[in-house]
DOFILO-948722 format. One record per residue (C-alpha): residue in one letter; chain; z negated, y negated, x negated. Coordinates in Angstrom, 1 decimal, decimal comma, padded with zeros to 4 digits, always signed. Layout:
BEGIN
{node "A"; "A"; {Z; Y; X}};
...
This chain:
BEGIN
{node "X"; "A"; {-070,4; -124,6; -092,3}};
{node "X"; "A"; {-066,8; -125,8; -094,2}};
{node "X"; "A"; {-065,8; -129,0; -094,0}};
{node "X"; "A"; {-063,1; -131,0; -096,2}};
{node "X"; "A"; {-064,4; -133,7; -098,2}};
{node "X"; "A"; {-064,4; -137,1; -097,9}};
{node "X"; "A"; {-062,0; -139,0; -100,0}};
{node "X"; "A"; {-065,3; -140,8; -101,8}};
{node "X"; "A"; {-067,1; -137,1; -102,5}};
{node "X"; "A"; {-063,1; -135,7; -103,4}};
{node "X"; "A"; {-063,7; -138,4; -105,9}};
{node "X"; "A"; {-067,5; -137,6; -106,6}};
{node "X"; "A"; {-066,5; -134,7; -107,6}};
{node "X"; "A"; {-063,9; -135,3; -110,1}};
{node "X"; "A"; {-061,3; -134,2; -107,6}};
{node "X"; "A"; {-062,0; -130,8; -107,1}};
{node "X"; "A"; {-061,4; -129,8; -103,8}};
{node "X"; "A"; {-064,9; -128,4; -103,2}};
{node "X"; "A"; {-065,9; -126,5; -099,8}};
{node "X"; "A"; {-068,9; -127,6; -098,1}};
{node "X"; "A"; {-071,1; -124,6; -097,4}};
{node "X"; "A"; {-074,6; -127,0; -096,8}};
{node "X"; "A"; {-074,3; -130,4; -096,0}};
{node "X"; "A"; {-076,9; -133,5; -096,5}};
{node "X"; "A"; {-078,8; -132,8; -092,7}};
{node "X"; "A"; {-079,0; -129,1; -093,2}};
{node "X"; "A"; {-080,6; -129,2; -096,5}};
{node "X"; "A"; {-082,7; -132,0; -095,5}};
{node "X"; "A"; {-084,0; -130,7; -092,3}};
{node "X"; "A"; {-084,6; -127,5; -094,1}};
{node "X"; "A"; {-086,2; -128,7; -097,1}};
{node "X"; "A"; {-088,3; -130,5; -094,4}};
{node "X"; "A"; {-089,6; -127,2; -092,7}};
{node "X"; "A"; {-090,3; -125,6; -096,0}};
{node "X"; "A"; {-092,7; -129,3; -097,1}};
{node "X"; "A"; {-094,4; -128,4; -093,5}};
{node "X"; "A"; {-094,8; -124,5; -094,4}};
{node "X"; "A"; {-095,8; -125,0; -098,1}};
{node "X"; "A"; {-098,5; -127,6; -096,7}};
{node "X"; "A"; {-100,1; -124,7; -093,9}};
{node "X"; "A"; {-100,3; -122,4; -096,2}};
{node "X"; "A"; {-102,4; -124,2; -099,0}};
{node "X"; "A"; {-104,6; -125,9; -096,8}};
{node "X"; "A"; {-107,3; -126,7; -099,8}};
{node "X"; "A"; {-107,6; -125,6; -103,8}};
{node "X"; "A"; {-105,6; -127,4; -106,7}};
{node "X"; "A"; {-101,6; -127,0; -106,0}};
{node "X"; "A"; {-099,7; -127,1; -109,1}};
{node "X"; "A"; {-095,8; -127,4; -108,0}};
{node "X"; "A"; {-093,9; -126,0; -111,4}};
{node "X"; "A"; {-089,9; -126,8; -111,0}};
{node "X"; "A"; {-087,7; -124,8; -112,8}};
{node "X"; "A"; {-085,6; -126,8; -115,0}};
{node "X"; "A"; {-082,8; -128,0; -114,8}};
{node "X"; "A"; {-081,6; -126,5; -111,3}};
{node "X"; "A"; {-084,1; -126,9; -109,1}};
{node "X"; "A"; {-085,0; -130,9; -110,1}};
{node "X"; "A"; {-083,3; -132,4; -106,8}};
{node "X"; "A"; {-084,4; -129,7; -104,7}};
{node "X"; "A"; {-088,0; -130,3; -106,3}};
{node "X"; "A"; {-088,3; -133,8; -105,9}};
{node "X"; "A"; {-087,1; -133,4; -102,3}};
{node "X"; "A"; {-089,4; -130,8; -101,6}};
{node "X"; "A"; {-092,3; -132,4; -103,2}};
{node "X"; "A"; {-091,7; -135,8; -101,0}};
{node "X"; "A"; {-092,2; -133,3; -097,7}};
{node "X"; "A"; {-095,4; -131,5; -098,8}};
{node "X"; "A"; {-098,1; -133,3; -097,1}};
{node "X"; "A"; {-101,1; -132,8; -099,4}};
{node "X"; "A"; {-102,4; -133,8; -103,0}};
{node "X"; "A"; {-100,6; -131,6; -105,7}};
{node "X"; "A"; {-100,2; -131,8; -109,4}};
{node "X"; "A"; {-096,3; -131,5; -110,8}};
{node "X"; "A"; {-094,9; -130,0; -113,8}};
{node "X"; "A"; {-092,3; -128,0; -115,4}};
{node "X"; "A"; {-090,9; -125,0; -116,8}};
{node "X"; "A"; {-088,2; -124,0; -119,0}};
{node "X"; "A"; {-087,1; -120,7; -119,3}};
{node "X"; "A"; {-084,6; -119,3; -121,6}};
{node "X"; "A"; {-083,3; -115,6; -121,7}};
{node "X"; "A"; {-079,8; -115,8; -122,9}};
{node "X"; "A"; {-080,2; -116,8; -126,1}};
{node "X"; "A"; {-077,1; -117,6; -127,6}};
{node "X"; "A"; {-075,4; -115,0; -125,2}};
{node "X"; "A"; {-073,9; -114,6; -122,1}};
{node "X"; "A"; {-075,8; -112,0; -120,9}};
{node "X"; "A"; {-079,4; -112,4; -120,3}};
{node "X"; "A"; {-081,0; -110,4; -123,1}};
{node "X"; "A"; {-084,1; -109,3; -120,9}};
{node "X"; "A"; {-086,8; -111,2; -122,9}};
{node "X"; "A"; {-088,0; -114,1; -121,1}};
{node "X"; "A"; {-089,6; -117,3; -122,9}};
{node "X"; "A"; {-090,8; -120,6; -122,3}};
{node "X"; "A"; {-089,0; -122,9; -123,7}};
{node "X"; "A"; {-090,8; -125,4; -122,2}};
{node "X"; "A"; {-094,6; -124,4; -120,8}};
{node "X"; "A"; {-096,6; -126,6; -118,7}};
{node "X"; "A"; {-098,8; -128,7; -120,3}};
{node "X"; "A"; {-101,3; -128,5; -117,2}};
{node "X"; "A"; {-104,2; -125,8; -117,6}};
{node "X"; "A"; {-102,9; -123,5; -114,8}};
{node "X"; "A"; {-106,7; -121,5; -114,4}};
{node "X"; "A"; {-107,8; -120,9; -110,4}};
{node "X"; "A"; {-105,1; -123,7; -109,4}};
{node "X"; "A"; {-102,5; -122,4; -106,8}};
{node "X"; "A"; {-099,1; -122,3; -108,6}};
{node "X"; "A"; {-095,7; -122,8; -106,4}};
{node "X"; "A"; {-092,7; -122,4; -108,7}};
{node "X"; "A"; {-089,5; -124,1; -107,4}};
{node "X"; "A"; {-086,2; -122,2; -108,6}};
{node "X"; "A"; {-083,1; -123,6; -107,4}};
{node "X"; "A"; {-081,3; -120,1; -106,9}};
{node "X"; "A"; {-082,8; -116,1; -107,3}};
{node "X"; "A"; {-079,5; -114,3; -108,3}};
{node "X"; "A"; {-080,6; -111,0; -110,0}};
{node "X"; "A"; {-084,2; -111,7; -110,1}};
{node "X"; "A"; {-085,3; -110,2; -113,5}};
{node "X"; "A"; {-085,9; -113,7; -115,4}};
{node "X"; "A"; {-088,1; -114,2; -112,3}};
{node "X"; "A"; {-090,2; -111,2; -112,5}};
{node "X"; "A"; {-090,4; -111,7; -116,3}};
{node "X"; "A"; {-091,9; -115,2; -115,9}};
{node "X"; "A"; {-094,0; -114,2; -113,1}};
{node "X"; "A"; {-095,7; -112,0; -115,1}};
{node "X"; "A"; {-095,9; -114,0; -117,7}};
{node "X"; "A"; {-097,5; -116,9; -115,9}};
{node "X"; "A"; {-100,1; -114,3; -114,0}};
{node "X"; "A"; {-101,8; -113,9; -117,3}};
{node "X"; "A"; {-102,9; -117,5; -116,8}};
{node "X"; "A"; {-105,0; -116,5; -114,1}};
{node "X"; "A"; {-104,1; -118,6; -111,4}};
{node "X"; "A"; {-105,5; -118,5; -107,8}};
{node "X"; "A"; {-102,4; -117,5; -106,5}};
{node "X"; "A"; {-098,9; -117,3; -107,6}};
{node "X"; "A"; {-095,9; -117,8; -105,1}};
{node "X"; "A"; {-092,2; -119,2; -105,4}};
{node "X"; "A"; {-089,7; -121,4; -103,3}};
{node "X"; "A"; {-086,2; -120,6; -104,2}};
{node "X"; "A"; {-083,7; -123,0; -102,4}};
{node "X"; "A"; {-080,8; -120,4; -102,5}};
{node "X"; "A"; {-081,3; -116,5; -102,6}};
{node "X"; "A"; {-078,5; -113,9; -102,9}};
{node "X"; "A"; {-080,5; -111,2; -102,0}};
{node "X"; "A"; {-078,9; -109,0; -104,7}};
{node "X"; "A"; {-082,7; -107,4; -105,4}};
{node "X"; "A"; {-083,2; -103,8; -104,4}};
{node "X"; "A"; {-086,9; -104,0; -104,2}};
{node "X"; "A"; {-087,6; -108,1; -103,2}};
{node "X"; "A"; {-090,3; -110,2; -105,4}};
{node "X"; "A"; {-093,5; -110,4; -102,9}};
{node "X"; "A"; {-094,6; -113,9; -104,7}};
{node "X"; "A"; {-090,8; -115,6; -102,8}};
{node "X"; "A"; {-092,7; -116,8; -100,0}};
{node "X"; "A"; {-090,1; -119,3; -099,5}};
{node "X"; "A"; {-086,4; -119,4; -099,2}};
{node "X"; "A"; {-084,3; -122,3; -098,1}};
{node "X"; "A"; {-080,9; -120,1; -097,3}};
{node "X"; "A"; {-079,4; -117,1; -097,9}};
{node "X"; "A"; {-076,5; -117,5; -100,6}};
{node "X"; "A"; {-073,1; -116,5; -100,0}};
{node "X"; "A"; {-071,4; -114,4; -102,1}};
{node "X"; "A"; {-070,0; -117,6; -104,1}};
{node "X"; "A"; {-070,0; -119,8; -106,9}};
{node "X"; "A"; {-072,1; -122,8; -105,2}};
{node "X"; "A"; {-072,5; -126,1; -106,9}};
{node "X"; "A"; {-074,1; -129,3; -106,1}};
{node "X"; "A"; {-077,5; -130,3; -105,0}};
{node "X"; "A"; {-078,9; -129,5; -108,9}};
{node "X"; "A"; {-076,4; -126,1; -109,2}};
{node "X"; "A"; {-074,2; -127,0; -111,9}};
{node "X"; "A"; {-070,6; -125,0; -113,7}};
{node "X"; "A"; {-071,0; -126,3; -117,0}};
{node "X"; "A"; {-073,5; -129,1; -116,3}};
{node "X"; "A"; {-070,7; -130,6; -114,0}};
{node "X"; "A"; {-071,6; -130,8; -109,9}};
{node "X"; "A"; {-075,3; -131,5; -109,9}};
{node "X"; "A"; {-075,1; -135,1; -108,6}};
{node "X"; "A"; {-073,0; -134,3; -105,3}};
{node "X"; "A"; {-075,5; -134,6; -102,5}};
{node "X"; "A"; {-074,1; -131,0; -100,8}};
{node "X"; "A"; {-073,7; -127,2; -101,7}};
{node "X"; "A"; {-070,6; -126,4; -101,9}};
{node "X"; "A"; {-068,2; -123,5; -103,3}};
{node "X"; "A"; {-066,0; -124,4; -106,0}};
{node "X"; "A"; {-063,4; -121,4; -105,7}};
């Protein structure tokens, strides 16, 4: 999907000239399918949905909304830069659930899975807690893993090779409020 913007979401978005790779319907009728999937395969047990923060909070509340069935909420913040650029390959939680996450199903919402190795990290990090089970729900995936993480059950669209913004994906905290992914090159 392109499309130009509208004059109101030129202006939205600080008059960037943004392409519209996802619009509102196709996210929302996808992010409906994936509330109706999560929901058949948890039929009963605790569900704990854990968003990662700060990308995946529209995606999460969203999401959330569309799973029909009781569930707990919190959140995780995970750091592995640092103070650099490049991720230094020792994952922390910055901020760790506050919920006891023993025999409850965990469902970890990430907004995007680009090289995967903060995800692996955190995953194994979180196992040690002994959940029931452990899966994740990325929105976006660019599929740039040799060998793919079995716990992403879910995936809401395959990336393009971009940089995508919008929707809770941010360049420099800019972009998360505009209701579409888009590419900002």
């Amino acid at each position: 999907m392109s499309s130009v913007l509208s004059p109101e979401m030129r202006r939205r978005a600080g008059g960037r000239d943004i392409r519209i790779v996802f619009d509102e319907a196709t996210i929302a009728a996808r992010v409906h399918a994936l509330g109706q999937e999560i929901t058949a395969a948890f039929p009963d047990g605790e569900l704990l949905v854990l968003g990662l923060l700060k990308g995946s909070f529209i995606f999460l509340s969203d999401l959330v909304r569309q799973i029909d069935r009781p569930l707990h909420l919190d959140f995780l913040v995970a750091s592995s830069y640092g103070s650099e650029q490049v991720s230094s390959g020792n994952v922390r939680l910055v901020y760790d659930p506050e919920t006891p996450l023993e025999e409850k199903h965990l469902l970890i919402v990430e907004d995007i899975i680009d090289s995967g190795r903060t995800m692996k990290k955190m995953l194994a990090l979180l196992a040690t807690r002994r959940p029931a089970s452990l899966a994740v729900c990325a929105l976006l995936n660019k599929n740039l893993l040799p060998v793919p993480i079995p716990e992403v059950r879910w995936v809401g669209f395959p990336a393009p090779p971009a940089f995508l913004v919008g929707y809770g994906l941010d360049h420099a905290e800019d972009y998360r409020h505009l209701p579409f992914i888009g590419d900002l090159n």
